[in-house]
C-alpha positions in Angstrom: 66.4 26.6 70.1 67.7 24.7 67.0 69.7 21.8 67.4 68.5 21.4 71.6 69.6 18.4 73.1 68.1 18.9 76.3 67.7 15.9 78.6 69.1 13.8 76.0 71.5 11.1 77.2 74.6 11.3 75.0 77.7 8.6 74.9 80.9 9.7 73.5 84.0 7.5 72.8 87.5 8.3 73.0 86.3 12.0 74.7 89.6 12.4 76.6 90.8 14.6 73.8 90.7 15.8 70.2 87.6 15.6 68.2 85.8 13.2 71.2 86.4 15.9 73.9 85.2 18.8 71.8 82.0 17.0 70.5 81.2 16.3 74.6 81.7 20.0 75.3 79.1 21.1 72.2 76.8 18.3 73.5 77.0 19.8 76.9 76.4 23.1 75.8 73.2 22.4 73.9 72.0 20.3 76.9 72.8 17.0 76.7 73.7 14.8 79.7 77.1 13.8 78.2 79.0 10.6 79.3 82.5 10.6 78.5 84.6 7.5 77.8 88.0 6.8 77.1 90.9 4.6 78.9 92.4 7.6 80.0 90.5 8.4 83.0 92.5 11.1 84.1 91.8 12.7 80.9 87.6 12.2 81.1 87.7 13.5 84.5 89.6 16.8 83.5 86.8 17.4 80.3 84.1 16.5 82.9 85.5 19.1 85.6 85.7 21.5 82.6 81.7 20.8 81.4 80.5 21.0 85.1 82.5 24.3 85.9 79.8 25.5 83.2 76.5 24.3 84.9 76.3 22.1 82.2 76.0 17.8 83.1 79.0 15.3 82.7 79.8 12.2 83.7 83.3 9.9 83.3 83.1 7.0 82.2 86.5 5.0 82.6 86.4 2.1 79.7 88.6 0.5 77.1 86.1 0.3 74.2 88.6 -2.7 72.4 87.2 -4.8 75.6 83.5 -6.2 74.7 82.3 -6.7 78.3 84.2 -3.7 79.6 81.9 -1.5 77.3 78.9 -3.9 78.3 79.5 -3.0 81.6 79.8 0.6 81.1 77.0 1.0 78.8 74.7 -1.0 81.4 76.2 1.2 83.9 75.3 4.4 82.3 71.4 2.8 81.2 71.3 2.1 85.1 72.5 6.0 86.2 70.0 7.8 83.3 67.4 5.0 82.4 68.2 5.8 78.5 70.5 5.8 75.9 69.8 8.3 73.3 73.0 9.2 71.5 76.0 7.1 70.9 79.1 8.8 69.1 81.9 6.7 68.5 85.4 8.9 68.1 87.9 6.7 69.9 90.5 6.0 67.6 93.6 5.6 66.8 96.4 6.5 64.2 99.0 4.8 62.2 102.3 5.9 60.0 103.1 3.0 57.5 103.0 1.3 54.1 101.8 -2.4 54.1 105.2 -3.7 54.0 105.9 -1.4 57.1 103.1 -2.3 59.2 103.4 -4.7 62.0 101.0 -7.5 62.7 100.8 -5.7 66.3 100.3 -2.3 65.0 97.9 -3.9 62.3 95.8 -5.8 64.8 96.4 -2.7 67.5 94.3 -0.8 64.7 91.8 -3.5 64.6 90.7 -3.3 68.1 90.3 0.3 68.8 88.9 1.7 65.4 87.1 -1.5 64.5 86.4 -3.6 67.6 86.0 -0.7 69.2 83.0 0.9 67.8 81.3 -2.8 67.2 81.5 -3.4 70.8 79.4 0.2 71.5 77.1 -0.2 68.8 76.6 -4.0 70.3 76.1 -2.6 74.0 74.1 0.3 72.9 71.5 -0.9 70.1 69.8 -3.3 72.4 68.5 0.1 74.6 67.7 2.0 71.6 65.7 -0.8 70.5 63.8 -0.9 73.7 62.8 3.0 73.4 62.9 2.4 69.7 64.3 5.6 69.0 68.4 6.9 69.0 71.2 8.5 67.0 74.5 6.5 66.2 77.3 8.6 64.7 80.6 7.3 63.8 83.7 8.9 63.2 85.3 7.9 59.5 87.9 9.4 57.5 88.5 10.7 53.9 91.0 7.7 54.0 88.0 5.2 54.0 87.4 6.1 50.2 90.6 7.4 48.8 94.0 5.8 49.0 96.2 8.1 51.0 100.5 7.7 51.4 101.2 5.5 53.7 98.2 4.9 55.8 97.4 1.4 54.5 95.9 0.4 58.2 94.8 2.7 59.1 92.4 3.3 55.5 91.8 -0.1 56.4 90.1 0.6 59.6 88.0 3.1 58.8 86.6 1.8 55.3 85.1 -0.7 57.9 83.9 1.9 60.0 81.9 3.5 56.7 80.7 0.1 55.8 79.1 -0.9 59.3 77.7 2.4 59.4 75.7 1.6 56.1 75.0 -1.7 57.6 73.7 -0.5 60.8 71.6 2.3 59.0 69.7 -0.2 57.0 69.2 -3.2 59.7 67.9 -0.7 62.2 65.7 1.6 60.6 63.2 0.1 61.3 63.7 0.1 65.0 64.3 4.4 65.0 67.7 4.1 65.2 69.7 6.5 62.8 72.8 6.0 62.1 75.2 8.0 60.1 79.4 9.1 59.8 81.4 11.8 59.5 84.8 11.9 57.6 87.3 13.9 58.1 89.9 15.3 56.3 93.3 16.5 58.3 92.0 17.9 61.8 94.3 19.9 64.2 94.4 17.5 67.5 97.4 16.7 69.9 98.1 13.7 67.6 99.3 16.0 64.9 101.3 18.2 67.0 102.5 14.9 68.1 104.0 13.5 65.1 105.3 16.6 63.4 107.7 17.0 67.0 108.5 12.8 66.6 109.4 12.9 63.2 110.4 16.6 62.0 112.3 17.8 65.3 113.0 21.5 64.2 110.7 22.0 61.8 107.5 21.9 63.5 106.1 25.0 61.6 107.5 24.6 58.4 106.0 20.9 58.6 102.5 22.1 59.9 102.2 24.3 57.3 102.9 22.3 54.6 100.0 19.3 56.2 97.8 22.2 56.6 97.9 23.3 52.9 96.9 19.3 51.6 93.6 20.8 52.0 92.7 22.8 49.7 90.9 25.5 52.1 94.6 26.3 53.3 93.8 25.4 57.0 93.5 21.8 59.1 89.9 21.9 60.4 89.6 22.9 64.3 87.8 19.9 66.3 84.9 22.0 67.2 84.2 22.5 63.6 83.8 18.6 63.1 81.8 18.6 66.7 79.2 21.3 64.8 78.2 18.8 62.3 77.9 16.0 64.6 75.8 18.3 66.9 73.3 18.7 63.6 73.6 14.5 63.1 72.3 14.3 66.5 70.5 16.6 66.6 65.9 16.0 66.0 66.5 18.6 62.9 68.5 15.4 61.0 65.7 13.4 61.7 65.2 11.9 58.3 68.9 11.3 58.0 69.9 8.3 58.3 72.7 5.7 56.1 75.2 8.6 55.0 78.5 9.3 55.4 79.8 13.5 55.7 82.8 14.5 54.1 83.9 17.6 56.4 87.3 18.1 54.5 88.4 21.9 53.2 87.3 20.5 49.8 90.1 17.7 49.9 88.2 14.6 48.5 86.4 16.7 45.6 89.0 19.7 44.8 91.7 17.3 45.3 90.9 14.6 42.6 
C-alpha cells in the first residue's frame, strides 16, 4: 500500500482541530500510532475517541508546546510509551488580524511563542530520538504569508517566515543524521478559525463574506483540511524519501496565478 505508515510513531501539534486534527485522522488511517497534542485536552481526547472508534491507534497528549520543558516532558513521555519517535508534525498555531501599528506587544509576543517557540521546542525535544535511530520525518506547517506580503497580517507573516527558515535550517544541519525535514504552506484553508472571524467581525454577512475569502484563491474554493493532511501524508510518508529542505505551496494557485 502506497504511502503505509504502519507501526510508525507519529507526533502531531495543535491536533485538537483544523488542519492538526485532520492530518492525525489520515495518519491513523494509513497506520500510524498517532499522538495528539494540543492544550486543549478536551479537544485531543474527542479526536482520539473518534480515531479509536475506527480500530485505528491514538493517544492524547495534553501539552502547551510555547512551554520548553512541558514539551520535553511530553515528548520523553511518548519515547517512554512507544520506544521511538518517527514522525513529528508541527501544526499548532495561531492567527492574527493586524497592521504593525495595530499589533500589540502581547499579541506580537503571543505569536512568538506558539508559531515560533512552539515548534523550536518540538523540534528541540524530538531531534535528539531521531538522532539516536538516525532516521525521522519533520514537517512544519508554513504559510503563503511567509513569502508574500499579505493585508494586514504583519505578525503573523512574521511568524511563519521563521517557521520556513528553520525548516531550511533544520533540513541541512540534520541530513546527515536521516532526519528529513520539510513544510507545507498554505494558502486560505476552511477551519473553525475562519468561521470564527467572519461571525466576530461581519455579524450578518457570514456567506457573503465567505464567499468573497473563498474566491482570493484563484481555484474559487478555500482548501478543505484533509486536502493539506494528503500532502503531508506523502511528506511523511517512505515514498518522499529523498525529500528533504523544501517548502509546498498547497494554495488554489494563489502565490503563482495571483502575482
Amino acid at each position: 500500500m502506497l504511502f503505509n505508515l504502519f507501526k510508525k510513531v507519529a507526533v502531531v501539534t495543535g491536533a485538537g482541530s483544523g488542519i492538526g486534527r485532520a492530518i492525525a485522522i489520515q495518519f491513523a488511517k494509513q497506520g500510524a500510532q498517532v499522538c495528539l497534542l494540543d492544550f486543549n485536552s478536551e479537544a485531543i481526547d474527542t479526536v482520539a475517541k473518534e480515531i479509536l472508534k475506527t480500530n485505528h491507534s491514538a493517544k492524547a497528549y495534553s501539552c502547551n508546546v510555547s512551554i520548553q520543558t512541558e514539551v520535553i516532558q511530553t515528548m520523553n513521555q511518548i519515547e517512554s510509551d512507544f520506544s521511538k519517535i518517527d514522525i513529528l508534525v508541527n501544526s499548532a498555531g495561531i492567527s492574527h488580524i493586524g497592521k504593525l501599528d495595530t499589533t500589540s506587544e502581547i499579541d506580537f509576543d503571543r505569536l512568538y511563542q506558539v508559531n515560533i517557540k512552539g515548534v523550536y521546542n518540538a523540534m528541540l525535544a524530538a531531534i535528539p530520538y531521531m538522532k539516536k535511530q538516525h532516521h525521522g520525518v519533520i514537517l512544519n506547517l508554513a504559510s503563503v504569508a511567509a513569502g508574500l506580503g499579505l493585508n494586514e497580517r504583519f505578525a503573523y507573516s512574521m511568524t511563519k517566515g521563521a517557521v520556513l527558515s528553520m525548516t531550511l535550517s533544520v533540513a541541512k544541519d540534520y541530513v546527515n543524521e536521516g532526519i528529513r525535514c520539510n513544510c507545507i504552506s498554505p494558502g486560505r484553508v476552511h477551519t473553525p478559525f475562519v468561521d470564527g472571524f467572519i461571525k466576530a467581525n461581519y455579524p450578518g454577512k457570514e456567506e457573503e463574506m465567505f464567499e468573497k475569502l473563498a474566491k482570493t484563491q484563484p481555484i474559487g474554493r478555500m482548501a478543505k483540511p484533509e486536502e493539506i493532511a494528503n500532502l503531508a501524508l506523502y511528506l511523511c510518508s517512505d515514498e518522499a524519501s529523498f525529500v528533504t529542505g523544501t517548502d509546498y505551496p498547497i494554495d488554489g494557485g494563489f502565490i503563482r496565478l495571483n502575482t
